[in-house]
Biopython code that builds the backbone (N, CA, C, O; Angstrom):
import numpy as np
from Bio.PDB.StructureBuilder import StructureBuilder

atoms = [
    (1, "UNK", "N", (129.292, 103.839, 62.072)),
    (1, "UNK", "CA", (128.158, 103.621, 62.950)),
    (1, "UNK", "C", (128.620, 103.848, 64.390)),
    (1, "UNK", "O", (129.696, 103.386, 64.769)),
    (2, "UNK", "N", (127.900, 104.485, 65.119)),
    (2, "UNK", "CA", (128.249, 104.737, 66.715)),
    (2, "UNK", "C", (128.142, 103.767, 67.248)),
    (2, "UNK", "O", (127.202, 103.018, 66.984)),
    (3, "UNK", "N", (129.608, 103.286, 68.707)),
    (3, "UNK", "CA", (129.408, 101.938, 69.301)),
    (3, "UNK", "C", (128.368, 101.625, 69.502)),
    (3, "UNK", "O", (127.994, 100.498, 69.179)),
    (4, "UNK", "N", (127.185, 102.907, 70.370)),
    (4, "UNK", "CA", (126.419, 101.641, 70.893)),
    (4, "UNK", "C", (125.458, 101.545, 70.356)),
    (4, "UNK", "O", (124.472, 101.707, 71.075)),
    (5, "UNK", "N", (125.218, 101.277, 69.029)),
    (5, "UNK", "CA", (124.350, 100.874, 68.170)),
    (5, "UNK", "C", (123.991, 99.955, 68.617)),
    (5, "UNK", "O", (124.816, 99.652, 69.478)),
    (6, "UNK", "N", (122.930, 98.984, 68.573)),
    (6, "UNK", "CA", (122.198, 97.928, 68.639)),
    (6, "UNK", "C", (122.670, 96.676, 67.470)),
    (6, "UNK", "O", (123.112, 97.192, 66.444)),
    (7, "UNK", "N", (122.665, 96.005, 67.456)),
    (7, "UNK", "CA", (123.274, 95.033, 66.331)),
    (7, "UNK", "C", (121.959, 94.280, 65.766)),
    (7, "UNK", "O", (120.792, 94.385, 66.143)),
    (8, "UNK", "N", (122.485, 93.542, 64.809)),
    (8, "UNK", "CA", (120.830, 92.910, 64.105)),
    (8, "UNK", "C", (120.140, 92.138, 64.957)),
    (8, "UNK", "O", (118.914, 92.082, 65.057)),
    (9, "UNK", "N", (121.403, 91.202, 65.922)),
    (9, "UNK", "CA", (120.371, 90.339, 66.550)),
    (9, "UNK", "C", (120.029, 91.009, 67.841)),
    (9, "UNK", "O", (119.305, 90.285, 68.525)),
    (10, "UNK", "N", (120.320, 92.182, 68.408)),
    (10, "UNK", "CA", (119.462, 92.507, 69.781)),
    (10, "UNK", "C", (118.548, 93.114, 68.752)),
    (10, "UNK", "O", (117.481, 92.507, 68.841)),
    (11, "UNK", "N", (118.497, 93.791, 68.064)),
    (11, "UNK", "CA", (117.043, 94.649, 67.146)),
    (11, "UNK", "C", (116.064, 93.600, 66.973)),
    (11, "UNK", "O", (114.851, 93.808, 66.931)),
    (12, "UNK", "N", (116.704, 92.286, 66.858)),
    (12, "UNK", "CA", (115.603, 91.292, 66.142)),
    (12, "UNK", "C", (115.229, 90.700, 67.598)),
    (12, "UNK", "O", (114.139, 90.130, 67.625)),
    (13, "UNK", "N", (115.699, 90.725, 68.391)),
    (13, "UNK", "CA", (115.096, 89.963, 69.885)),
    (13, "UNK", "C", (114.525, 90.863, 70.400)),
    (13, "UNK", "O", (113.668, 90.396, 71.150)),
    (14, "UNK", "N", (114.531, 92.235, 70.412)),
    (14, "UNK", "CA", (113.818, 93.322, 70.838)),
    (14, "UNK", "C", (112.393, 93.236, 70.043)),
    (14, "UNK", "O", (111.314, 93.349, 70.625)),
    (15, "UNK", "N", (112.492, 93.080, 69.027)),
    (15, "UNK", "CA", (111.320, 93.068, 67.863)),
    (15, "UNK", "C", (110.378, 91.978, 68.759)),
    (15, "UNK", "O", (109.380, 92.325, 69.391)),
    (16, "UNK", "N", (110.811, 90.816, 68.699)),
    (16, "UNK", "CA", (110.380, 89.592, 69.476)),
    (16, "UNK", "C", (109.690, 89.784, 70.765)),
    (16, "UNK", "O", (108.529, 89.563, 71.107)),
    (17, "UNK", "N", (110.757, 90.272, 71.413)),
    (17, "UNK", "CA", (109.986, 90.575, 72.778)),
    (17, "UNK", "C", (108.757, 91.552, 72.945)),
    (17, "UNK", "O", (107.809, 91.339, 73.700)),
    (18, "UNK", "N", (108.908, 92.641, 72.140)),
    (18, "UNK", "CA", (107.864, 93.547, 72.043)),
    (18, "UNK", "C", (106.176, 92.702, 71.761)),
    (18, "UNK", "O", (105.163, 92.745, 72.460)),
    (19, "UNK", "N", (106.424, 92.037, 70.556)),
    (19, "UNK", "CA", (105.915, 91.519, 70.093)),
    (19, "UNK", "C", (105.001, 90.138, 70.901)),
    (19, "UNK", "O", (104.021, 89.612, 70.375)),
    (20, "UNK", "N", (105.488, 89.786, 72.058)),
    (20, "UNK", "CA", (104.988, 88.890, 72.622)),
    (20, "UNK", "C", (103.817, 89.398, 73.974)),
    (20, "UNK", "O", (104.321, 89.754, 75.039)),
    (21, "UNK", "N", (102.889, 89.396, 73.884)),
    (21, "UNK", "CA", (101.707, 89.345, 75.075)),
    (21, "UNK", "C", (102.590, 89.267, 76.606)),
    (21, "UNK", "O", (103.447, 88.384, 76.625)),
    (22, "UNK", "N", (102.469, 90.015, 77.736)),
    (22, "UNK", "CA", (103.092, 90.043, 78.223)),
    (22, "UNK", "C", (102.219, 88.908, 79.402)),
    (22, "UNK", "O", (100.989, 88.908, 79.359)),
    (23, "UNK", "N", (102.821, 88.140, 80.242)),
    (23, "UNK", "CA", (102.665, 87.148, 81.415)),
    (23, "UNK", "C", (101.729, 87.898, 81.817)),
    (23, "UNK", "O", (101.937, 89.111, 81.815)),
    (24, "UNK", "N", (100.234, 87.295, 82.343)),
    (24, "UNK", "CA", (99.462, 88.247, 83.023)),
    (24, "UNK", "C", (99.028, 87.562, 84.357)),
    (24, "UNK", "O", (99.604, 86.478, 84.458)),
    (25, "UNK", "N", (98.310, 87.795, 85.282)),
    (25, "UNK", "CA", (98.046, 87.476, 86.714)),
    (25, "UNK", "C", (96.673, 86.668, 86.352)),
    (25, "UNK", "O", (95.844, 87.349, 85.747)),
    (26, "UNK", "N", (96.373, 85.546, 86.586)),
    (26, "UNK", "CA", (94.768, 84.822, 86.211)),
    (26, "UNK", "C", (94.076, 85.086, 87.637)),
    (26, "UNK", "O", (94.628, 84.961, 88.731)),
    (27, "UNK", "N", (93.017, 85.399, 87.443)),
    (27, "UNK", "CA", (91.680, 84.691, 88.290)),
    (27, "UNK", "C", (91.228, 83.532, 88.477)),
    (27, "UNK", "O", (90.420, 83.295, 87.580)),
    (28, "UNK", "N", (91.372, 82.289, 89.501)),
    (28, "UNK", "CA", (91.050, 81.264, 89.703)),
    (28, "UNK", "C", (89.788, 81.306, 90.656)),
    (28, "UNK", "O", (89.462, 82.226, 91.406)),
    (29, "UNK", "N", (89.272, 80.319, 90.489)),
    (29, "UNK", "CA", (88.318, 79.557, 91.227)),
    (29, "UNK", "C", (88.786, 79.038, 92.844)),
    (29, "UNK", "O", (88.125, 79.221, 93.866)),
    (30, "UNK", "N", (89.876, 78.468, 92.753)),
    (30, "UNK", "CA", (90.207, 77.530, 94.075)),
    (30, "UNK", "C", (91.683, 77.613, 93.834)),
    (30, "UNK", "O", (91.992, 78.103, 92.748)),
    (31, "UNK", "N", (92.751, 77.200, 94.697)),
    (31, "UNK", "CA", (93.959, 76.793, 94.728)),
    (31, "UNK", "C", (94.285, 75.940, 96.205)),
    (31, "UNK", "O", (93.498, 75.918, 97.152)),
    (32, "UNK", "N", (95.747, 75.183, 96.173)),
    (32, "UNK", "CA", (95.878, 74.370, 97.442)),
    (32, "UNK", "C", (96.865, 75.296, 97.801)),
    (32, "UNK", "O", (97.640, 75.693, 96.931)),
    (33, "UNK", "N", (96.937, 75.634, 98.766)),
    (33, "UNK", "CA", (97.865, 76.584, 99.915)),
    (33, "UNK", "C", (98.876, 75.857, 99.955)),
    (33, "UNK", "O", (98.934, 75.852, 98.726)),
    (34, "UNK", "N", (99.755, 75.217, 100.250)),
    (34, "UNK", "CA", (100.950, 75.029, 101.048)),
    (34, "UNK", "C", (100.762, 75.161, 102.619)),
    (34, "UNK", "O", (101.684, 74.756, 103.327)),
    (35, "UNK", "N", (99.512, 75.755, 103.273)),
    (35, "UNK", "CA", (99.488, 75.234, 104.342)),
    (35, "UNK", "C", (100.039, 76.913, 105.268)),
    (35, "UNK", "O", (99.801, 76.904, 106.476)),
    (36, "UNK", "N", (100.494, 77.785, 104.884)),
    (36, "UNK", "CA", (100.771, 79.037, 105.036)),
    (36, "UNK", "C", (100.728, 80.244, 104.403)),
    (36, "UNK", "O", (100.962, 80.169, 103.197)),
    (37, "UNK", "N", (100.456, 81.570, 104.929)),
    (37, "UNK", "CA", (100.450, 82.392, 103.922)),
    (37, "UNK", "C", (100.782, 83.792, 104.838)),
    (37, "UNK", "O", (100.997, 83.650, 106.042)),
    (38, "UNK", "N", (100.810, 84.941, 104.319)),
    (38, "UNK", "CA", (100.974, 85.968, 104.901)),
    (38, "UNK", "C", (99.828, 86.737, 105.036)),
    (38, "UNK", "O", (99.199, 86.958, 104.002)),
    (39, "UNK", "N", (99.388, 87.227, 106.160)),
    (39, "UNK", "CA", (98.195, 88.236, 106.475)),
    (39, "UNK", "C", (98.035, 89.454, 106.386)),
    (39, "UNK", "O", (98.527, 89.951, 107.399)),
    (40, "UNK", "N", (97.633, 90.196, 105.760)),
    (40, "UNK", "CA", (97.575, 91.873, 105.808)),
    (40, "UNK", "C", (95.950, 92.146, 106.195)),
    (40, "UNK", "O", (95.021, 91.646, 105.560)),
    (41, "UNK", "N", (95.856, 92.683, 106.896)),
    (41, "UNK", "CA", (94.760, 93.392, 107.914)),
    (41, "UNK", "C", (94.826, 95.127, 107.950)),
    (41, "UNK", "O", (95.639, 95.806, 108.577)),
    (42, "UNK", "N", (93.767, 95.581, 107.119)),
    (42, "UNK", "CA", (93.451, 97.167, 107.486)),
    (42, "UNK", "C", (92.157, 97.385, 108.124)),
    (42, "UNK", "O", (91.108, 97.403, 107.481)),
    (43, "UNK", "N", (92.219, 97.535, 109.260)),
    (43, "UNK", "CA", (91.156, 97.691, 110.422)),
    (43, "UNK", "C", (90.646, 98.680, 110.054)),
    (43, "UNK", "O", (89.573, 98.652, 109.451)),
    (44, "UNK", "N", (91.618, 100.363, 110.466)),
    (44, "UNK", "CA", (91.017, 101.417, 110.294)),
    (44, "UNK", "C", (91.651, 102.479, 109.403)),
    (44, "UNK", "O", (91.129, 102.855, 108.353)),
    (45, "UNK", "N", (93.063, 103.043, 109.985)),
    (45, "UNK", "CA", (94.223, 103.409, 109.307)),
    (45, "UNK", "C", (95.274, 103.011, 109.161)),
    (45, "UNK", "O", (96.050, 102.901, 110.111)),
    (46, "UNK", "N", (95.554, 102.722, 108.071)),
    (46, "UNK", "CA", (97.033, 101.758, 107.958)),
    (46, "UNK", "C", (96.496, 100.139, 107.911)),
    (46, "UNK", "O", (95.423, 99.537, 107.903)),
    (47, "UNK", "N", (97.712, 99.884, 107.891)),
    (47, "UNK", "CA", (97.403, 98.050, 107.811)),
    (47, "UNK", "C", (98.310, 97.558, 108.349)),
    (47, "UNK", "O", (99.430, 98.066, 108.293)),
    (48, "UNK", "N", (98.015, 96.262, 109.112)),
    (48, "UNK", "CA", (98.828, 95.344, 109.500)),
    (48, "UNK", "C", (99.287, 94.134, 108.708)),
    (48, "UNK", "O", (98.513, 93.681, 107.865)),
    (49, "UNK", "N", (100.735, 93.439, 108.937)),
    (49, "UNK", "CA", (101.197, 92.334, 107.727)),
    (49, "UNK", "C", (101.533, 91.414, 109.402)),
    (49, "UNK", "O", (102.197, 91.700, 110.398)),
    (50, "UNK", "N", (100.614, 90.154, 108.977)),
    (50, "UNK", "CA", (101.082, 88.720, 109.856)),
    (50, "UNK", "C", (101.589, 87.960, 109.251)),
    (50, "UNK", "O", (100.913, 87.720, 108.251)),
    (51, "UNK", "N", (103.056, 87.023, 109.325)),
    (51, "UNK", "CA", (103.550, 86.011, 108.887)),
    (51, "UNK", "C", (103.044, 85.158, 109.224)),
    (51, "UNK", "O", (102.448, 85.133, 110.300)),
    (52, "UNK", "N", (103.110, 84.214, 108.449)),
    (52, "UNK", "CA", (103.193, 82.416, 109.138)),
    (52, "UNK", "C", (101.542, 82.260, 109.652)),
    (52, "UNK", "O", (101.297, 82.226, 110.858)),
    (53, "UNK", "N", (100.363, 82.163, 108.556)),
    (53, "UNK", "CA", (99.288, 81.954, 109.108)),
    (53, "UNK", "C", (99.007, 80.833, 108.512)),
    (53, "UNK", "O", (99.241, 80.539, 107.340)),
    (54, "UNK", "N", (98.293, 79.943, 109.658)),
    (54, "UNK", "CA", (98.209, 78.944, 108.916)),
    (54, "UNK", "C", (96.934, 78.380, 108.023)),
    (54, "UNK", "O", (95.942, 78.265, 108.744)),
    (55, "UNK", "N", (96.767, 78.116, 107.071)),
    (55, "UNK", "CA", (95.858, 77.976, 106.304)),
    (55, "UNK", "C", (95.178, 76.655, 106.016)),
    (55, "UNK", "O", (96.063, 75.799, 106.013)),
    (56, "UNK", "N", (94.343, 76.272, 105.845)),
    (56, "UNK", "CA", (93.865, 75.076, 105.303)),
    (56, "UNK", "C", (94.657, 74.934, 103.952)),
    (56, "UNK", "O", (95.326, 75.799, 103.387)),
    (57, "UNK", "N", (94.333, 73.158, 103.427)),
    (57, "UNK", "CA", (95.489, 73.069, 102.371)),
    (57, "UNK", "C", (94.301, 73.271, 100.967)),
    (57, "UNK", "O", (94.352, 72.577, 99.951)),
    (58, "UNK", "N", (93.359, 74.285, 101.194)),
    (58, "UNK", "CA", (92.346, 74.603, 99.673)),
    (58, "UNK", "C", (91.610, 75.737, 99.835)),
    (58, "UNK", "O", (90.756, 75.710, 100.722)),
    (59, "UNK", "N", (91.726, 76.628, 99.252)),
    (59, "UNK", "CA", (90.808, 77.730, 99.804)),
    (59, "UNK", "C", (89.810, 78.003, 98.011)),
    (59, "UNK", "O", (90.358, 77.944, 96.910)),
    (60, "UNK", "N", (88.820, 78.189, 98.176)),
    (60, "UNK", "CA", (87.957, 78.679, 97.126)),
    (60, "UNK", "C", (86.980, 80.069, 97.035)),
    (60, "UNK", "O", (86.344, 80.501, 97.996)),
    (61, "UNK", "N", (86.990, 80.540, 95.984)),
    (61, "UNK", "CA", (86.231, 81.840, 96.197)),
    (61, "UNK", "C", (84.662, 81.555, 96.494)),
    (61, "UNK", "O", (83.879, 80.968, 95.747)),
    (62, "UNK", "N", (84.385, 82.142, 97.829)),
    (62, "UNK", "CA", (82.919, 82.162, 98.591)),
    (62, "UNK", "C", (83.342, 81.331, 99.631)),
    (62, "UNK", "O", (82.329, 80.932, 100.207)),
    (63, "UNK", "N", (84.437, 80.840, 100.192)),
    (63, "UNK", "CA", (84.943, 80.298, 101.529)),
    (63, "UNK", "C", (85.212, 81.426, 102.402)),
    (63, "UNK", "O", (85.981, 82.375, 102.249)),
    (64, "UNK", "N", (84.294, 81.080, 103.500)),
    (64, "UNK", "CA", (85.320, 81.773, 104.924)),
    (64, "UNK", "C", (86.199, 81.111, 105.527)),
    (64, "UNK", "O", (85.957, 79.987, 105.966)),
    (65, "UNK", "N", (87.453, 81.742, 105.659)),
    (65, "UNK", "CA", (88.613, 80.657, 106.104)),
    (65, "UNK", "C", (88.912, 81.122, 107.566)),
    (65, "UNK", "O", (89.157, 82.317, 107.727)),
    (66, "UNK", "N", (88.913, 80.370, 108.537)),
    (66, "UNK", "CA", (88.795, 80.712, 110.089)),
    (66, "UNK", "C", (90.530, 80.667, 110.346)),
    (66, "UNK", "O", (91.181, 79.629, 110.222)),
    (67, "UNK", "N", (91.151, 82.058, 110.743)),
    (67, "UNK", "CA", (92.059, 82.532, 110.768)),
    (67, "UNK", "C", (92.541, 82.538, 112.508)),
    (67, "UNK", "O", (91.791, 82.802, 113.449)),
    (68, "UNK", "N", (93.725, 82.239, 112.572)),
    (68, "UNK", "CA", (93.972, 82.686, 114.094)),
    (68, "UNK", "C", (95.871, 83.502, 114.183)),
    (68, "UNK", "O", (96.939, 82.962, 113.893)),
    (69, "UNK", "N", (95.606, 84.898, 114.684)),
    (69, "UNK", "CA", (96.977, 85.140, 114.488)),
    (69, "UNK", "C", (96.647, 86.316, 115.155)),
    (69, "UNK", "O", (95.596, 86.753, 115.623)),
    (70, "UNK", "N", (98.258, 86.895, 115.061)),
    (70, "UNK", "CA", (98.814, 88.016, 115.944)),
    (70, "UNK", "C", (99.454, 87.091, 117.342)),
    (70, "UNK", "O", (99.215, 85.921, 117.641)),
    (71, "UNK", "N", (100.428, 88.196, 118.105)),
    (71, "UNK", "CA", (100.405, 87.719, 119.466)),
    (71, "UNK", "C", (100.049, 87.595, 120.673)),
    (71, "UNK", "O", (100.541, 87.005, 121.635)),
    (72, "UNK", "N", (98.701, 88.513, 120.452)),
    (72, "UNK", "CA", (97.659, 88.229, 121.023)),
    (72, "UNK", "C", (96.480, 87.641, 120.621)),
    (72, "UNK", "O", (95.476, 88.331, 120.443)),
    (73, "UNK", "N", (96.481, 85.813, 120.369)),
    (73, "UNK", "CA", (95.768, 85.645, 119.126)),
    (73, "UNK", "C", (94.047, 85.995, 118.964)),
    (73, "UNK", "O", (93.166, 85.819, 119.805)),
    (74, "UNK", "N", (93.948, 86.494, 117.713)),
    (74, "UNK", "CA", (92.813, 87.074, 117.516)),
    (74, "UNK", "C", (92.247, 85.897, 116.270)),
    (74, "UNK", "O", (92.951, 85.532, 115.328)),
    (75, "UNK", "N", (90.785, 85.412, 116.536)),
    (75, "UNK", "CA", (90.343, 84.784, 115.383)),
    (75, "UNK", "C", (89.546, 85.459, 114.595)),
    (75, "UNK", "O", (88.735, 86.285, 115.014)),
    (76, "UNK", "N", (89.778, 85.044, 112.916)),
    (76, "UNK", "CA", (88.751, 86.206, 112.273)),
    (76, "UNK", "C", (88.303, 84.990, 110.767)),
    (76, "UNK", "O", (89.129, 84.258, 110.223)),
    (77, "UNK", "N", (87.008, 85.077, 110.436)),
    (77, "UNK", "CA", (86.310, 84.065, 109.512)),
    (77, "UNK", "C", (86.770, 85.432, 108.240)),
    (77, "UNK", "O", (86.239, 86.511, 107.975)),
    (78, "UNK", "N", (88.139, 84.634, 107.630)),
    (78, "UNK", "CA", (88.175, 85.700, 106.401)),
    (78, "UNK", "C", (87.628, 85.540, 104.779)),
    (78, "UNK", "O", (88.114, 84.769, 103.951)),
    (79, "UNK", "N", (86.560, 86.420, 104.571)),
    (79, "UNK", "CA", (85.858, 86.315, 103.613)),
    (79, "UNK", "C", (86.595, 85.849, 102.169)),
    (79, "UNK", "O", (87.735, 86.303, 102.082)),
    (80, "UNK", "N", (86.314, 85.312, 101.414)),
    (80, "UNK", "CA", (87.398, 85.031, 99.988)),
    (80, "UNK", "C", (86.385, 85.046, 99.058)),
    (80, "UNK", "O", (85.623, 84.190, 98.608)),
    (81, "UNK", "N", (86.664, 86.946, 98.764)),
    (81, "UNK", "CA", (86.192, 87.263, 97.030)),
    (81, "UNK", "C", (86.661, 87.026, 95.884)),
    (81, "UNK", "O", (86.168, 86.781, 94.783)),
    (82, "UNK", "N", (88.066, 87.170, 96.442)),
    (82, "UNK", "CA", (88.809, 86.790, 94.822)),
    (82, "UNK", "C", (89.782, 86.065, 95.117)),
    (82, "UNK", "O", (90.142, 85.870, 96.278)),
    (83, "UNK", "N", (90.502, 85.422, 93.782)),
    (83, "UNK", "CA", (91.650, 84.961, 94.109)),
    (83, "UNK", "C", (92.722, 85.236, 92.756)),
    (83, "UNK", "O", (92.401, 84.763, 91.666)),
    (84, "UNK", "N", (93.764, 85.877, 92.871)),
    (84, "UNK", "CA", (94.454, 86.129, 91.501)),
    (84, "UNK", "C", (96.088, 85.214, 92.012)),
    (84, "UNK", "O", (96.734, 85.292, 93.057)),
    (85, "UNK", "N", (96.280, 84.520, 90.950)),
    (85, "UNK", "CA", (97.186, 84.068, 90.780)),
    (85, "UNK", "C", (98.220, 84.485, 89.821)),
    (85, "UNK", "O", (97.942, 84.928, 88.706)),
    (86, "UNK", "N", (99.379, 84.344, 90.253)),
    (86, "UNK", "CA", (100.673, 84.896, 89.384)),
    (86, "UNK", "C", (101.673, 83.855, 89.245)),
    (86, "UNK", "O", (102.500, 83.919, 90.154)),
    (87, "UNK", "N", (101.857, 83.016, 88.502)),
    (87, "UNK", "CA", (102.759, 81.700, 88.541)),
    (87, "UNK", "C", (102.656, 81.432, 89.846)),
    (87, "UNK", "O", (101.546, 81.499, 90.374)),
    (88, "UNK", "N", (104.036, 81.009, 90.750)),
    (88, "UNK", "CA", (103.077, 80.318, 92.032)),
    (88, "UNK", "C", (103.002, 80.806, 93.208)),
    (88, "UNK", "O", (103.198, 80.260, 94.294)),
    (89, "UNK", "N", (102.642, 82.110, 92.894)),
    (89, "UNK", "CA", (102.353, 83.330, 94.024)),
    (89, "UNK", "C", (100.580, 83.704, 93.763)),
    (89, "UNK", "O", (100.002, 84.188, 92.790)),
    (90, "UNK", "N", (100.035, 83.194, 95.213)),
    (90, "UNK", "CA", (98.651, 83.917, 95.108)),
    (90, "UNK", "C", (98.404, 84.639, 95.813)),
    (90, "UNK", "O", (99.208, 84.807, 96.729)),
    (91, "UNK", "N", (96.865, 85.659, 95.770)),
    (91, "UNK", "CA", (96.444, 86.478, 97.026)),
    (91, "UNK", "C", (95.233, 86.438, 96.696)),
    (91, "UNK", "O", (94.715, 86.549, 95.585)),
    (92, "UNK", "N", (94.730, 86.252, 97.839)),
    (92, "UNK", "CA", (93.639, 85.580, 98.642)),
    (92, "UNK", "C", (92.845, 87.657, 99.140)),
    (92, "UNK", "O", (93.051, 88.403, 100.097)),
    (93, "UNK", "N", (91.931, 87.789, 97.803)),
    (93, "UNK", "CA", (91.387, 89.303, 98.720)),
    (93, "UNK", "C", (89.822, 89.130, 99.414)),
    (93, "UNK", "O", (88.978, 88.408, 98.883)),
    (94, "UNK", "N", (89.583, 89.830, 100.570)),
    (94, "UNK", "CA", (88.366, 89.865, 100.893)),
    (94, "UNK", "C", (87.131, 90.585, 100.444)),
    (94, "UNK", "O", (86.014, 90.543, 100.960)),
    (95, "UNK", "N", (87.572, 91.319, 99.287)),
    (95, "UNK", "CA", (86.804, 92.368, 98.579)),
    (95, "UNK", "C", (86.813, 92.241, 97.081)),
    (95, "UNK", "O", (87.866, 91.730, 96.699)),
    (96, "UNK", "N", (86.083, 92.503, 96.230)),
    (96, "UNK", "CA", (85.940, 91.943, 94.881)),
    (96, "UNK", "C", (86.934, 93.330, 94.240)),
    (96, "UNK", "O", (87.745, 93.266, 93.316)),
    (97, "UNK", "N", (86.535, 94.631, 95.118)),
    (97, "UNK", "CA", (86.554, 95.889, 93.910)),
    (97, "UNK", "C", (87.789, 96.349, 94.549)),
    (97, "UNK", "O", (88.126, 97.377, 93.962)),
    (98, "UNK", "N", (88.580, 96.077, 95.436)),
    (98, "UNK", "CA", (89.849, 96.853, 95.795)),
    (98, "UNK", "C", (90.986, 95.950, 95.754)),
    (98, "UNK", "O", (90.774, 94.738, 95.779)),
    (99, "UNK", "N", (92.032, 96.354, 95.702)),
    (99, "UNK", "CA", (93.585, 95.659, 95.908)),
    (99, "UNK", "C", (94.502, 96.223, 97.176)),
    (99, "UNK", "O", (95.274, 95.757, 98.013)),
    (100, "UNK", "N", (93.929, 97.551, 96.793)),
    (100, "UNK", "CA", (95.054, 98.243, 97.940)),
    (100, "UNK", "C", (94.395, 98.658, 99.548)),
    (100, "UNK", "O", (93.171, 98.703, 99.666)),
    (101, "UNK", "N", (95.098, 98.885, 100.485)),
    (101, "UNK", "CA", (94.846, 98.849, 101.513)),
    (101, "UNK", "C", (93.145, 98.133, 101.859)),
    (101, "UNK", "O", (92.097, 98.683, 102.198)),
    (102, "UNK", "N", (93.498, 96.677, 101.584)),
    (102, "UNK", "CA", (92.293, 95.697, 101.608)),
    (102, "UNK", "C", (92.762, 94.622, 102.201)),
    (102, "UNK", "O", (93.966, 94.393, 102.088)),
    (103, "UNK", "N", (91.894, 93.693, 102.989)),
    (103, "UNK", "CA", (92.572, 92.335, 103.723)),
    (103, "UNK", "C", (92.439, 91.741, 102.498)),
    (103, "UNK", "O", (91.607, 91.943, 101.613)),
    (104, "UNK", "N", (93.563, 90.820, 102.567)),
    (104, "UNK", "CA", (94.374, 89.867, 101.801)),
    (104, "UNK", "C", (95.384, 88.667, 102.385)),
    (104, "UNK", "O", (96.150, 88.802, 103.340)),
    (105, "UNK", "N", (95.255, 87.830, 101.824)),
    (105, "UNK", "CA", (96.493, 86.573, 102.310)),
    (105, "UNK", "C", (96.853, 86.360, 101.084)),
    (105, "UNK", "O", (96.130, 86.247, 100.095)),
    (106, "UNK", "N", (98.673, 86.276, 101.212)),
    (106, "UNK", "CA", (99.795, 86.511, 100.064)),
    (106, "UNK", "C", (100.562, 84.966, 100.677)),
    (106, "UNK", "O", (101.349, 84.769, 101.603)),
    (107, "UNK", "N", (99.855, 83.962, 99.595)),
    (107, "UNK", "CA", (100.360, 82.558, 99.171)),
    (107, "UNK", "C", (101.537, 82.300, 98.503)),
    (107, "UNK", "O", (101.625, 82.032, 97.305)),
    (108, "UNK", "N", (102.757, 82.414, 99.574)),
    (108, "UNK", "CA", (104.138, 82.492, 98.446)),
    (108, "UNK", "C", (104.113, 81.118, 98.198)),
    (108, "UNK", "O", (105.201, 80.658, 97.852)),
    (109, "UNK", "N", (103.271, 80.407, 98.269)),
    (109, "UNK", "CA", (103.503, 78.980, 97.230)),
    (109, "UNK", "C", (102.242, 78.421, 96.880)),
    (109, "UNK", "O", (101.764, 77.692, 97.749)),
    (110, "UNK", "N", (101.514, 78.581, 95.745)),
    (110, "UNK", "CA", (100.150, 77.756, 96.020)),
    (110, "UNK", "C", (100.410, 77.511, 94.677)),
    (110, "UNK", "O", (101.213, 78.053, 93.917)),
    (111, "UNK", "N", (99.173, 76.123, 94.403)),
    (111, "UNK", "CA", (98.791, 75.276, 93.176)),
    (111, "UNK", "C", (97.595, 75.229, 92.891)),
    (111, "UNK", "O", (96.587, 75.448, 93.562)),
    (112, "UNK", "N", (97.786, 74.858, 91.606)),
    (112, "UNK", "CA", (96.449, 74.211, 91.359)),
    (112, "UNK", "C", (95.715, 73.812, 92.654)),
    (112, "UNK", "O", (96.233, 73.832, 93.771)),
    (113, "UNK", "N", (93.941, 73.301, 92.262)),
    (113, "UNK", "CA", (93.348, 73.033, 93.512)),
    (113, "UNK", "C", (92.687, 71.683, 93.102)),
    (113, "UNK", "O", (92.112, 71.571, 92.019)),
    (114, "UNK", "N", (92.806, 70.462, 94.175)),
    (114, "UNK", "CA", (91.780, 69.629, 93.669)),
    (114, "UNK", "C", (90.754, 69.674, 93.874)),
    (114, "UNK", "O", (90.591, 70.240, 94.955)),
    (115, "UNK", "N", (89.172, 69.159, 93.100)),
    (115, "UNK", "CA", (87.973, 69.211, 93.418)),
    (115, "UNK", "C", (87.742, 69.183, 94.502)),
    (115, "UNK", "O", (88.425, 68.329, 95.068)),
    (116, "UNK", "N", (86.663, 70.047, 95.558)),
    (116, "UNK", "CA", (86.310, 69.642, 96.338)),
    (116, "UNK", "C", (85.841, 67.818, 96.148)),
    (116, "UNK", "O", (85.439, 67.086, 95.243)),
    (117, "UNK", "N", (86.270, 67.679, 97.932)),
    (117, "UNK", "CA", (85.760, 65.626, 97.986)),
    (117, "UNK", "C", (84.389, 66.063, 98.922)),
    (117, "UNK", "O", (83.605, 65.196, 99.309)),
]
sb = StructureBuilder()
sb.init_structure("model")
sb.init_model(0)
sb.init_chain("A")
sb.init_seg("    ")
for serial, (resi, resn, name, xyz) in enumerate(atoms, 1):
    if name == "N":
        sb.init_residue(resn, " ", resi, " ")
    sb.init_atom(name, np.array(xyz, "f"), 0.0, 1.0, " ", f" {name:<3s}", serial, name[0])
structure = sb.get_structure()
């Protein structure tokens, strides 16, 4: 048999892995921010990325979230169509039907959300 044959047990963990549904990204309703997130802004051509914005600690889809950033600060009421979550990375898009060159806020830490009080 040639060395780099595969042996029974990588064939059988390969089998396995194939075999398993792969991790997928959910659609939520609401999540709690952490209180920061990252901004991407496409005005006209191209897009802009803002660090360190600060967020309320709940955002829900059909919230406008009143934004203030850049260094010349600019405020902007950002619309929230969707929200897809990936374990505990979210993004926050302003548009239902696009991903790419679309405003978005990228939640490198968010949770679950509690009920609105």
């Amino acid at each position: 048999m040639p060395r780099n044959w595969p042996t029974a047990a990588t064939a059988a963990l390969l089998v396995v892995a194939a075999s398993c549904p792969p991790v997928a990204a959910d659609e939520v309703a609401a999540i709690a921010t952490g209180g920061t997130g990252d901004l991407t802004m496409c005005p006209y051509t191209g897009c802009n990325l803002y660090h360190h914005i600060k967020l309320p600690p709940r955002i829900a889809v059909g919230d406008k979230v009143r934004l203030r950033f850049g260094s010349n600060p600019k405020r902007y009421d950002f619309p929230v169509a969707r929200i897809v979550r990936d374990g505990g990375v979210c993004i926050v898009f302003s548009q239902l039907d696009k991903i790419a060159d679309v405003e978005k806020i990228e939640v490198a830490s968010c949770g679950e959300a509690s009920p609105p009080q």
